[in-house]
C-alpha positions in Angstrom: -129.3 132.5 150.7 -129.1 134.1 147.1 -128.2 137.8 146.6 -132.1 138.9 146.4 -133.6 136.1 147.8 -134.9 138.7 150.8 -135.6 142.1 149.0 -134.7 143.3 152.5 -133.0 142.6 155.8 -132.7 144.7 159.1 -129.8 143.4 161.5 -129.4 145.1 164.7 -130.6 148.2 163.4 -130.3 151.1 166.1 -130.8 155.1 165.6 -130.4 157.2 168.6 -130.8 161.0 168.6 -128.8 162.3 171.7 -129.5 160.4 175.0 -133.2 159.2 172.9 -133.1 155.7 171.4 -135.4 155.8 168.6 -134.6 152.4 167.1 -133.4 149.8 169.5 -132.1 146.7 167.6 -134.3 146.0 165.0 -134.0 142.5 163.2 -136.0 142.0 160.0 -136.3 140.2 156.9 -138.6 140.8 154.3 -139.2 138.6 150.9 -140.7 139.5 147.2 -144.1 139.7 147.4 -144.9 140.6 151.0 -147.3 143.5 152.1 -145.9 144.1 155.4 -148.2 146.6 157.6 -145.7 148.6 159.4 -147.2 149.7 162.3 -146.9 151.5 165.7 -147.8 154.5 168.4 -146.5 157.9 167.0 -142.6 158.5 168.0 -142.4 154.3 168.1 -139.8 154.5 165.2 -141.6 153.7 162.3 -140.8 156.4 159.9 -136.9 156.6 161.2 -136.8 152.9 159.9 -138.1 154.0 156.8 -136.0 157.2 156.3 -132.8 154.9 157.0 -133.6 152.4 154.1 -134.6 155.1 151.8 -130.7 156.7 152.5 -132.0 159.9 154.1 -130.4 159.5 157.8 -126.8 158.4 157.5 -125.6 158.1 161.7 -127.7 154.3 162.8 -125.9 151.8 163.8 -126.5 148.0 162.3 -126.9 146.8 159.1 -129.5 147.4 156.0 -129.7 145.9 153.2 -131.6 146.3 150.1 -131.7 144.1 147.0 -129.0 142.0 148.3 -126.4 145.1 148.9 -126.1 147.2 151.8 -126.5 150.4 151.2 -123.9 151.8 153.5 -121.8 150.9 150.4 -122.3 154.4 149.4 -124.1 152.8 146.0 -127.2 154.7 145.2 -128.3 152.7 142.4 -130.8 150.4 144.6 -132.9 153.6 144.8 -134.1 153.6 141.1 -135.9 150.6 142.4 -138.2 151.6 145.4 -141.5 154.2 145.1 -142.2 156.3 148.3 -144.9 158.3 149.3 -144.4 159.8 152.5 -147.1 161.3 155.0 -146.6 164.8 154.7 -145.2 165.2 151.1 -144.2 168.5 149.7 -145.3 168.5 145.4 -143.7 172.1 143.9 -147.2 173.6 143.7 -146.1 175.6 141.1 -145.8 172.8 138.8 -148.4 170.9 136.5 -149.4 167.2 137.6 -147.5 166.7 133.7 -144.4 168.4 134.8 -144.1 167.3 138.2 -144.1 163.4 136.8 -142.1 164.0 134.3 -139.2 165.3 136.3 -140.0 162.6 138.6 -139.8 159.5 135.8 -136.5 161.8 134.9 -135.1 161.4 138.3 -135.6 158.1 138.6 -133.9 157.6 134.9 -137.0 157.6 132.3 -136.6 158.9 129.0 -139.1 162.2 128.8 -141.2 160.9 126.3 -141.8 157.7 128.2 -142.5 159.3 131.3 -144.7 161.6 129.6 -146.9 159.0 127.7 -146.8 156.9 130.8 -148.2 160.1 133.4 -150.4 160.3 130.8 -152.4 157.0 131.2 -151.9 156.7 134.6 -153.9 160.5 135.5 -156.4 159.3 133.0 -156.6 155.7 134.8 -157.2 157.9 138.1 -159.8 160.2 136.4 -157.6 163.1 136.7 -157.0 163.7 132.8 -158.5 166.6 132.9 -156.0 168.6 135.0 -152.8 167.2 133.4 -151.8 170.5 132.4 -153.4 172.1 135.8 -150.8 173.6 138.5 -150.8 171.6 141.5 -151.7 174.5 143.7 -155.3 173.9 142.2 -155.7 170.4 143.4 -157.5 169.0 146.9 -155.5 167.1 148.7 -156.7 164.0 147.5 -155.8 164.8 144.0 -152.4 165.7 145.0 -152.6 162.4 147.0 -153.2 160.5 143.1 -150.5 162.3 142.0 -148.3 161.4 144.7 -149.1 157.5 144.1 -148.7 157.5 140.1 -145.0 159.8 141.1 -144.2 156.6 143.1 -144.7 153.5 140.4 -144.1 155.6 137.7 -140.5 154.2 136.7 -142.3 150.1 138.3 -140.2 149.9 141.5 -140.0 146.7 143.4 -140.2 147.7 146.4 -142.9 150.6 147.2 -142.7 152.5 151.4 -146.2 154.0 151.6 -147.1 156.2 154.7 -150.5 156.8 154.9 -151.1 156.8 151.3 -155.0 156.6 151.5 -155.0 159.9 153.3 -157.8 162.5 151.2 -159.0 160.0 149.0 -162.4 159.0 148.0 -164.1 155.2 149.0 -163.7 154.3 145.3 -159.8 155.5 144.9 -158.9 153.7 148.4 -161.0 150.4 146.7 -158.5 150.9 143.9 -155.5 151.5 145.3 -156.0 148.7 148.0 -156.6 146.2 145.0 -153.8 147.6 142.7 -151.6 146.9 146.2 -152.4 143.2 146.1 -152.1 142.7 142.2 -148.4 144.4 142.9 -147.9 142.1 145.5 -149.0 139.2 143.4 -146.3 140.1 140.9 -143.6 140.2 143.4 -143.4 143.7 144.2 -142.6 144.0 148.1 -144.8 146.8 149.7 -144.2 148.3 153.0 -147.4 150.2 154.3 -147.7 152.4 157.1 -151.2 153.5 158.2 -153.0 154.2 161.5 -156.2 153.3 159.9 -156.1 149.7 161.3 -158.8 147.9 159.6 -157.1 148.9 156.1 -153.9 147.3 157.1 -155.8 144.4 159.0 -157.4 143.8 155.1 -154.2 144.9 152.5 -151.0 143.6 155.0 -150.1 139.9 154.7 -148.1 140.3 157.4 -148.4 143.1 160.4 -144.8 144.5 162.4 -146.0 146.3 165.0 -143.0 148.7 166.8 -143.5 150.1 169.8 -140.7 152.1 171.5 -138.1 151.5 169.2 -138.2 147.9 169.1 -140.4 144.4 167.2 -143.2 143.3 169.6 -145.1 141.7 167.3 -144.3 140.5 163.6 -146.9 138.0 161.8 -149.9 137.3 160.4 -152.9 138.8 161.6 -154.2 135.5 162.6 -151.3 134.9 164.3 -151.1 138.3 165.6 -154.6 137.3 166.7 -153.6 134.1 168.9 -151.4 136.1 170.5 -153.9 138.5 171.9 -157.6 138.2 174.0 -159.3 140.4 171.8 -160.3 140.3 168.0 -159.9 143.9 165.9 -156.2 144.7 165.0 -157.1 147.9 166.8 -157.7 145.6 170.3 -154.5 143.9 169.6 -152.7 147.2 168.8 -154.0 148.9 172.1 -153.4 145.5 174.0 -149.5 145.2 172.8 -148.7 148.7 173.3 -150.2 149.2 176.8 -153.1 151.5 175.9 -156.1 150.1 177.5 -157.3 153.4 179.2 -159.0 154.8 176.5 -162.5 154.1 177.0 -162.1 156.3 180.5 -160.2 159.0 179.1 -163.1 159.3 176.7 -165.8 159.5 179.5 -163.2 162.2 181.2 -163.7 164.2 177.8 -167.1 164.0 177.7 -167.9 164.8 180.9 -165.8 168.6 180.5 -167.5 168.9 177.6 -171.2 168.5 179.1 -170.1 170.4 182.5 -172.2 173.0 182.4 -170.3 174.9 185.2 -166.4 174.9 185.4 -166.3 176.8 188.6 -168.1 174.2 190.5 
């Protein structure tokens, strides 16, 4: 196999926190070019994984490796070439949307004035012109969201971890964004994307991983994903694989608390 021929491989990956095994053996490979909807039940692992490729958790036990190195070499350089936006993502507030990307395109190793010119275009692509010299604190969430995306191919990474990057935006910025993901793709970028929303992923992802309590149960297409399963949606298959099939009855139970017009009884 050539040095990058997988952008990213996963052997016998394992994270435990105490007596809790968060990550229990995962195996993965990944090629240029794949959008890979990363999925699972909260506390199934997902973001752990994710944290550990990015370098921020340091005690798993297996191998990663990124770009053809493995990053337990103590090399940071393979970070200049991955984007992240991460669920809940703190922006310094205090900071304008121009400031805030150009220390951003700095830290990633852009020259100022190219970062500038380049956070320039890309707010103006988004509509958000306007506010370039605005402090963050002023912006909605979906704003900040924009913001958060254009931070994240600012310096054109090749490999781009997005967790719930939809999350606050409009119908016509998700339209965008979930074409811009497959023109990336299309160029060989590789793009990991976490959602809970499951009929984006079931569109954007090429291929689905599904983790469920720390370990692979599914990994494929979602028409294979769909052979696999008696039921249609990604949602169906999702509840299927992980055991949750109880939720149309624990919805009635809802109801029926809410509608009881007499607790006591």
């Amino acid at each position: 196999m050539g040095n990058e021929e997988k952008i990213l491989i996963l052997r016998n990956l394992t994270m435990t926190y105490g007596n809790h095994t968060v990550l229990n053996g995962i195996n993965l490979e990944v090629g240029h070019g794949e959008i890979i909807g990363y999925i699972g039940p909260n506390g199934a692992g997902k973001s752990t994984t994710v944290k550990i490729m990015l370098g921020l958790l340091q005690d798993y036990k297996g191998q990663v490796v990124l770009f053809g190195e493995d990053i337990s070499s103590g090399n940071p350089a393979y970070k200049r070439r991955i984007g992240y936006v991460p669920e809940q993502a703190e922006v310094y507030d205090n900071l304008t949307a121009m400031e805030y990307l150009t220390f951003t395109g700095e830290l990633y190793g852009l020259d100022r004035s190219f970062a500038e010119q380049k956070a320039k275009k890309l707010m103006e692509e988004f509509e958000l012109g306007d506010v370039l010299h605005s402090r963050l604190s002023s912006f909605s969430k979906g704003m900040k969201q924009k913001v958060l995306i254009i931070s994240s191919l600012l310096h054109n990474p090749d490999l781009l971890f997005y967790d719930e990057p939809l999350s606050g935006l409009d119908a016509n910025s998700m339209m965008i964004i979930r074409e811009m993901l497959a023109q990336l793709a299309a160029q060989g970028k590789t793009i990991f994307y976490s959602s809970h929303i499951m009929d984006i992923v079931e569109k954007i992802s090429n291929r689905i991983v599904l983790l469920f309590n720390g370990s692979i149960v599914a990994d494929g297409s979602f028409e294979e994903l769909q052979a696999m399963s008696e039921k249609g949606s990604l949602s169906d298959i999702f509840n299927q694989l992980t055991g949750f099939t109880d939720h149309e009855s624990r919805a009635a139970k809802f109801i029926s608390i809410v509608e009881d017009g007499d607790m006591n009884e």
